[in-house]
C-alpha positions, 0 to 999 in steps of 0.5 A: 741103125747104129751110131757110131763115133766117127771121130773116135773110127777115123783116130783109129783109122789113122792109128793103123794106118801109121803102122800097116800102110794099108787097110783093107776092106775086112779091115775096114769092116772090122773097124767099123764093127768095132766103133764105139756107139754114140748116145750111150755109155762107154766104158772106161776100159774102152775109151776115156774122154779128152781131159779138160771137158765137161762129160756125163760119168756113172760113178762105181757106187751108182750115183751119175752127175755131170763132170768136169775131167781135171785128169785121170790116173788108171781109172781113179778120176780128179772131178771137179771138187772130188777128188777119187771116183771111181768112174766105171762109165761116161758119155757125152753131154748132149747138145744144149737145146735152143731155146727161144727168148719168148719161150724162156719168158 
């Protein structure tokens, strides 16, 4: 089984769906094939992310660190205090785990 970004699938839906009018199910299917996966990385050359969130990002030379996206210009991202990166890949940070106050103890 393969997760995919239902988000990014129904933008693109949407997308095309402005220009042909219709979709059919090989289209359909395409789309779905074509979904980028969830819980992995995702190249740049892709898809970048929304601007002003917080993402996990591979940075050219090898180091991976948590970011915050200030704004992008072809490929050359403005992170947090860095100024510069080359991002080649990112994904989303995972959802926070609950932690429970006696646990936290």
């Amino acid at each position: 089984m393969r997760l995919i970004d239902a988000d990014a699938l129904k933008a693109e839906i949407q997308r095309r769906r402005k220009r042909y009018k219709t979709l059919t199910g090989v289209d359909m299917a395409m789309l779905i094939d074509d979904a980028p996966t969830v819980g992995g990385w995702i190249s740049v050359k892709d898809r970048l992310p929304e601007e002003g969130v917080q993402v996990l990002v591979w940075e050219k030379h090898g180091s991976a660190y948590a970011a915050y996206v200030n704004k992008q210009v072809s490929g050359v991202w403005q992170i947090g205090d860095t100024n510069g990166a080359i991002i080649t890949h990112w994904q989303p940070l995972p959802e926070l785990p609950e932690v429970n106050k006696n646990e936290a103890d």
